[in-house]
C-alpha positions as a Python dict, from the first residue, in 0.01 Angstrom:
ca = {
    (1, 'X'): (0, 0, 0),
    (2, 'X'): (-195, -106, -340),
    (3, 'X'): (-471, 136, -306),
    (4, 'X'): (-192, 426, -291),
    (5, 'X'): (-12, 271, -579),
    (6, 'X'): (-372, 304, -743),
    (7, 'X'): (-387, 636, -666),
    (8, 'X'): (-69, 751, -742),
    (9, 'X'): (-65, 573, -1069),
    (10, 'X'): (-405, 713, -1164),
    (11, 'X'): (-290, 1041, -1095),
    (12, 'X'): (25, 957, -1363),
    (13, 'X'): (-231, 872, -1618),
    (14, 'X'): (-423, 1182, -1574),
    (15, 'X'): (-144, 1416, -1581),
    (16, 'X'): (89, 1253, -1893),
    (17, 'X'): (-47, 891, -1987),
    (18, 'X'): (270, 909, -2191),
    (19, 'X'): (536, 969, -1885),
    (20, 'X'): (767, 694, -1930),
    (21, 'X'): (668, 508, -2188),
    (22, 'X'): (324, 428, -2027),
    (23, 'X'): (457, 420, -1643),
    (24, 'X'): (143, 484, -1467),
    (25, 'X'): (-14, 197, -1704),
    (26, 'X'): (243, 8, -1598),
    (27, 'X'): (211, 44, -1246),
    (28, 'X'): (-113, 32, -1211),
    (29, 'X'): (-137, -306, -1410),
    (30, 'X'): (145, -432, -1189),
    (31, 'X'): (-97, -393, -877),
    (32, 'X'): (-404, -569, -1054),
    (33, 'X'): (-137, -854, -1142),
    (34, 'X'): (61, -874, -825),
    (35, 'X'): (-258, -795, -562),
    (36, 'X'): (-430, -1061, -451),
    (37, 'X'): (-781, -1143, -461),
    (38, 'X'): (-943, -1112, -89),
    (39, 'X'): (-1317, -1153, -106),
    (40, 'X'): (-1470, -903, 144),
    (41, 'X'): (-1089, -702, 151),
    (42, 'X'): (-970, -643, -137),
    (43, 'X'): (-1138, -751, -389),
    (44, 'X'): (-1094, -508, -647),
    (45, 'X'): (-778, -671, -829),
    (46, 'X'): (-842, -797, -1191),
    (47, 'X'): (-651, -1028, -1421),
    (48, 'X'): (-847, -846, -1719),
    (49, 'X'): (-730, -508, -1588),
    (50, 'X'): (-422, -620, -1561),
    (51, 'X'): (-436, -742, -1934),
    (52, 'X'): (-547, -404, -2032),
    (53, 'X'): (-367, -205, -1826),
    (54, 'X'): (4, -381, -1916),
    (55, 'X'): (-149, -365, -2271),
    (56, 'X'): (-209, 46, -2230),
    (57, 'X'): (186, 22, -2113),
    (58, 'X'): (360, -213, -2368),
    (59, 'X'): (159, 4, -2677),
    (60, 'X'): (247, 342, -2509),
    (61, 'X'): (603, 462, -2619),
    (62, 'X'): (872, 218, -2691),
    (63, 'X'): (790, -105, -2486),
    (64, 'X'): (1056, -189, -2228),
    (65, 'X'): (1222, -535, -2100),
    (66, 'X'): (996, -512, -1752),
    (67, 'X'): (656, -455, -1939),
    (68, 'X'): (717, -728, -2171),
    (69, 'X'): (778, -965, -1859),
    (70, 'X'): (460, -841, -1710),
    (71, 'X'): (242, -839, -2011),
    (72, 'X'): (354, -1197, -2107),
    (73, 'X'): (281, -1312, -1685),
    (74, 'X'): (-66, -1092, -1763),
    (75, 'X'): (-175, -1292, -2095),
    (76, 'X'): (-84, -1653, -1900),
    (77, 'X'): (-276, -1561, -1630),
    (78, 'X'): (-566, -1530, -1880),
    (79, 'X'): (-494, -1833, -2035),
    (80, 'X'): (-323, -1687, -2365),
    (81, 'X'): (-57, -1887, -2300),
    (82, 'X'): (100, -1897, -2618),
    (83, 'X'): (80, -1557, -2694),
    (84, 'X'): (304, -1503, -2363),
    (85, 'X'): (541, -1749, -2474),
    (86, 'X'): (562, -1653, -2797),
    (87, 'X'): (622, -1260, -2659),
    (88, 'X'): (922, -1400, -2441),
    (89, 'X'): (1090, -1571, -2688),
    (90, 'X'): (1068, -1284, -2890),
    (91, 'X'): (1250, -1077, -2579),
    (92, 'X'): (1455, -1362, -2546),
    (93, 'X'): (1634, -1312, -2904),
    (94, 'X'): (1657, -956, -2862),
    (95, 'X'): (1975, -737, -2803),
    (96, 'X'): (1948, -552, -2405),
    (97, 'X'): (1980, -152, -2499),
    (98, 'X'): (2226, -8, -2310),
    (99, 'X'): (1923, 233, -2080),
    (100, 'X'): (1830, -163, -2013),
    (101, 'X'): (2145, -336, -1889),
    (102, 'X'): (2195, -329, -1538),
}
């Protein structure tokens, strides 16, 4: 299931890098993040891709609730710690747009 959210996410970027604000970004740093690391089976997940790809996302259009989560879980798993912190507080004290409410 990963490698075909790779794919399909890859596929995203190549065809509008810019499709909702940064969605194939998104997704495909959400599968560096969430995979695990399996030496010999999958060993191809990243923390730094992660970092770079939720980075890609957050900077690409106007950065939603969900990438803000998983750049802040991306930058503690690379031990900026207070940079994620600091990002969720700053989510924390802002107003939910109504495309964000559920």
């Amino acid at each position: 299931m990963p490698i075909l959210c790779v794919k399909y996410s890859t596929k995203i970027i190549d065809i509008d890098p810019n499709y909702s604000d940064g969605g194939g970004y998104f997704m495909l740093g959400a599968v560096h993040l969430k995979s695990p690391y399996i030496p010999f089976i999958l060993s191809w997940p990243s923390d730094d891709k992660a970092l770079n790809y939720l980075s890609l996302a957050y900077e690409t259009g106007t950065a939603t609730p969900s990438q803000t989560v998983y750049l802040a879980r991306a930058l503690y798993a690379n031990d900026k710690k207070q940079e994620a912190i600091s990002m969720l507080s700053i989510l924390l004290g802002q107003k939910v747009s109504e495309s964000n409410k559920l």
